[in-house]
C-alpha positions as CSV (number, residue, x, y, z in Angstrom):
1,X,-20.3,-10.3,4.2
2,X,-21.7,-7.5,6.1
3,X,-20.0,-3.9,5.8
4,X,-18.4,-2.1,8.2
5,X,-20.9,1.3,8.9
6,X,-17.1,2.9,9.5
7,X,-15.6,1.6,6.5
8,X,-17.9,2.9,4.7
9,X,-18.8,6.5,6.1
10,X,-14.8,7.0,6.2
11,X,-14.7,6.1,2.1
12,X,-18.1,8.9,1.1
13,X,-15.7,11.3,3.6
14,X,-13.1,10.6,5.6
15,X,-13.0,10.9,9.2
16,X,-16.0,13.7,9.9
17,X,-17.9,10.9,8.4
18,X,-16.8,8.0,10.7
19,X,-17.6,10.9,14.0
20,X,-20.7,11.6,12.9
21,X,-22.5,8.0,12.3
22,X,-20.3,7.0,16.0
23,X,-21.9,9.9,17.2
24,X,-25.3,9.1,15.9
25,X,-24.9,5.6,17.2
26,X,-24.4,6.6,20.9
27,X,-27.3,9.2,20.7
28,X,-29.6,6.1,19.3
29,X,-28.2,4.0,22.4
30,X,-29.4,6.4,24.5
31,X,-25.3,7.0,25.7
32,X,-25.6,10.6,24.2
33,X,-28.2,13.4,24.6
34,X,-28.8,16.7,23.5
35,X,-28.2,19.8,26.3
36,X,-30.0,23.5,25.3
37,X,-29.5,26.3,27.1
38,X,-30.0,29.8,25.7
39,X,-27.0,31.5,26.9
40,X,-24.5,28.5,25.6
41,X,-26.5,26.7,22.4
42,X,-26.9,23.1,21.8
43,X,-24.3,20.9,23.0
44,X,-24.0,17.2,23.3
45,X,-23.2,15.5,27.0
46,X,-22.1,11.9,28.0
47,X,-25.5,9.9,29.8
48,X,-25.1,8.1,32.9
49,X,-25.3,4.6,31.3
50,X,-22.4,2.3,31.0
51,X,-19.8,3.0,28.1
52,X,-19.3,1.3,25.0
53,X,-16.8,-1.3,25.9
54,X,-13.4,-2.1,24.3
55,X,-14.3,-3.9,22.0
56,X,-15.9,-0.8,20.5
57,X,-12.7,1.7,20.7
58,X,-14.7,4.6,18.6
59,X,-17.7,4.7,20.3
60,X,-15.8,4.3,23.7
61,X,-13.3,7.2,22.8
62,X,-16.5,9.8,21.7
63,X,-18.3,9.1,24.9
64,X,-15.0,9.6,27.2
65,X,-15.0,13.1,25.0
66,X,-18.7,14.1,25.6
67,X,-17.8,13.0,29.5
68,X,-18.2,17.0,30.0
69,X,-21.0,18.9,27.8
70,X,-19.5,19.3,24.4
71,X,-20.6,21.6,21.3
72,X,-21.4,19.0,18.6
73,X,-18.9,20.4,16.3
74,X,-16.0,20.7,18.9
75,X,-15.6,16.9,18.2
76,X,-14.7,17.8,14.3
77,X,-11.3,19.3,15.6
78,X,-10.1,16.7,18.1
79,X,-7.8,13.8,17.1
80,X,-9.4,10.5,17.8
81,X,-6.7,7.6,18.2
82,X,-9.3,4.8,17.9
83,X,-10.2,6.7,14.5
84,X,-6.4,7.4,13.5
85,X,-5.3,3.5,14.4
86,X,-8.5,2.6,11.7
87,X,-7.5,5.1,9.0
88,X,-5.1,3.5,7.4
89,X,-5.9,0.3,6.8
90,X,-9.6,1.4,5.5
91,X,-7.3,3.8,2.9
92,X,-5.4,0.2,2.1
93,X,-8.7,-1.2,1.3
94,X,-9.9,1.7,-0.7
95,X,-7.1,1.2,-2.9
96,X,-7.0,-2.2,-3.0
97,X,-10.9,-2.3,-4.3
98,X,-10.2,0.5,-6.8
99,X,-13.2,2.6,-4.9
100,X,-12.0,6.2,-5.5
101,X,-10.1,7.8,-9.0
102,X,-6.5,6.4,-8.7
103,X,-4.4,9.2,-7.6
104,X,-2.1,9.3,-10.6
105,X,-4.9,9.8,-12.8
106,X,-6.2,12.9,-10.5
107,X,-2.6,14.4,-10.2
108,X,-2.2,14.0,-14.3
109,X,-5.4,16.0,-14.6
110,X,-5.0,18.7,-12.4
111,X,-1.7,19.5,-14.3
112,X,-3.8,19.3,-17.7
113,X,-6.5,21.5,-16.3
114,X,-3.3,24.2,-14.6
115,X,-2.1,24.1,-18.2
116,X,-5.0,25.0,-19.6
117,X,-6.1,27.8,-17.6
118,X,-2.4,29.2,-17.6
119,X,-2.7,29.2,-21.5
120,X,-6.2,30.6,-21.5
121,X,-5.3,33.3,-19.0
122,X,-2.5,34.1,-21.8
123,X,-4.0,34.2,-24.6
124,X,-6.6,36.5,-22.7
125,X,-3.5,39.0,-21.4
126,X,-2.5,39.3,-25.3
127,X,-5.7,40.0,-26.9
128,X,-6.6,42.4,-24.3
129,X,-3.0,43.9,-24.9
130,X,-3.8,44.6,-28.3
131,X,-7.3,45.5,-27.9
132,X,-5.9,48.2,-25.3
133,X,-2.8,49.0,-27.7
134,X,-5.5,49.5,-31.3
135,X,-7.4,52.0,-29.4
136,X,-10.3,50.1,-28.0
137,X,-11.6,51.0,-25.0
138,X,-14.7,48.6,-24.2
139,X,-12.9,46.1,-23.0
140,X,-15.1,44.4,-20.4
141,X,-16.5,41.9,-21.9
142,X,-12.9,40.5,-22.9
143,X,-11.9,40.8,-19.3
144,X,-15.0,38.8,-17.9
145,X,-13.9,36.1,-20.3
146,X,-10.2,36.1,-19.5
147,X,-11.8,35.1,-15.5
148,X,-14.7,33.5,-16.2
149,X,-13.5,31.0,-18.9
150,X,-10.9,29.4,-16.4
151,X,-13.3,28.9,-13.9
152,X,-15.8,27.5,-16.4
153,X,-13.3,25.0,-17.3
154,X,-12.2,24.1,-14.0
155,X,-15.4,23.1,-12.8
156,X,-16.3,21.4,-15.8
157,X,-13.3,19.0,-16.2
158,X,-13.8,18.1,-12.5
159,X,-13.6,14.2,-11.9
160,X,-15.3,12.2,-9.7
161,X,-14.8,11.5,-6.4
162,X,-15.4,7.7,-7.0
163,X,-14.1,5.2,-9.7
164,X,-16.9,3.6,-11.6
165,X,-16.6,0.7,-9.3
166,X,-16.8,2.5,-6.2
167,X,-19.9,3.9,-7.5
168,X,-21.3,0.9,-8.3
169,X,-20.7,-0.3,-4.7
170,X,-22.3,2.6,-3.0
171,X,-25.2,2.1,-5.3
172,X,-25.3,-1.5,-3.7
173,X,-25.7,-0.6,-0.8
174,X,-28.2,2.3,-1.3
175,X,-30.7,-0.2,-2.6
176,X,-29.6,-2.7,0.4
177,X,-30.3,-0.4,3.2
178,X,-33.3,2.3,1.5
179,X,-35.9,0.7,3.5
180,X,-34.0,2.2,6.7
181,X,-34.0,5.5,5.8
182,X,-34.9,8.5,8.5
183,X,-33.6,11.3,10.1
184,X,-34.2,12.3,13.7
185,X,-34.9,16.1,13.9
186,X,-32.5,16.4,17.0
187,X,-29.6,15.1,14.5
188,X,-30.0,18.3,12.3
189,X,-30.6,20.5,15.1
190,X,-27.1,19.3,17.1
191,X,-25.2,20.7,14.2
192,X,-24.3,17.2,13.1
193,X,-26.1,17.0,9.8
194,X,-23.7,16.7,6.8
195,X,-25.5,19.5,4.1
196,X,-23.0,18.5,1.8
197,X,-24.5,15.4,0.7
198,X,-28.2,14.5,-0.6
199,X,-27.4,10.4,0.3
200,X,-28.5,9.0,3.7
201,X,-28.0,5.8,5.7
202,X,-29.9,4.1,8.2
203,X,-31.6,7.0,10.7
204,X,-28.9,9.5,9.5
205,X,-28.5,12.4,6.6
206,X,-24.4,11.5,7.0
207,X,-22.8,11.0,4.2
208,X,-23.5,7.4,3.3
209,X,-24.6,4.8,1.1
């Protein structure tokens, strides 16, 4: 069956995800433009065409919210009850697909990796005790290891975001939909471009397969 764009950009991350492809889908419908002005930045403004209808509730809500010119990133810290109503039953279906590292497993870890760091951090306190306590002075080097080896182990015991098989699904779709890939310059410019992620979708740099 075909996927659900929303579906999708709300499992690679969350709700930001899901505005910014509903965003980029009224700008490509011509329903959204871009507004510069020098003394107030780029913002984003509602067109006079007709509105997404109900049968679209995201796409109706954004445009009702860019009714009045709108910084693009204003949108990031509004509620959206068409986007809260979906929520949940795309988290059901993340579950139910096994699509991200099963919460147990991520809880049991981060108490492994605390334990860890606690216990390096104390057996870095002791020997620089008794390096301090025997007379030695040039200590730094011990110190930098007591911080630095906790974060080194932190970032290297990090899981995943995604379960193999949510990987392997994104992957999917990657090949599916490469031939589609572009981004429109104005996307980047309105503030909208999601830096944090290399993947792309269809005519956007959001954070999808």
């Amino acid at each position: 069956s075909n996927p659900d764009p929303y579906k999708i950009a709300y499992l690679r991350g969350g709700v930001p995800e899901v505005i910014r492809l509903a965003t980029l889908d009224l700008m490509d419908r011509g329903l959204l433009k871009e507004q510069s002005k020098w003394f107030s930045g780029v913002k984003l403004v509602a067109t006079d065409a007709k509105l997404p209808g109900a049968d679209e509730p995201i796409l109706r809500e954004l445009a009702e919210f860019y009714r009045s010119p709108q910084p693009p990133t204003q949108i990031f810290k509004t509620k959206l009850n068409s986007v809260s109503a979906e929520s949940e039953a795309w988290e059901k279906w993340i579950e139910r697909e096994s699509l991200r590292i099963d919460k147990d497993h991520v809880a049991t870890h981060k108490t492994v990796v605390r334990s860890c760091v606690v216990l390096l951090l104390a057996i870095g306190a002791l020997k620089l005790i008794n390096a301090l306590w025997t007379g030695h002075d040039n200590v730094a080097f011990l110190i930098f290891m007591m911080i630095g080896s906790p974060v080194i182990l932190a970032m290297s015991t990090s899981l995943p975001k995604f379960s193999a098989r949510g990987r392997r699904y994104i992957e999917d779709l990657q090949t599916a939909f490469s031939p589609y890939r572009q981004v429109p310059a104005s996307y980047s410019r309105g503030g909208l471009r999601d830096s944090s992620d290399s993947t792309t979708f269809p005519n956007t740099d959001i954070a999808l397969p």
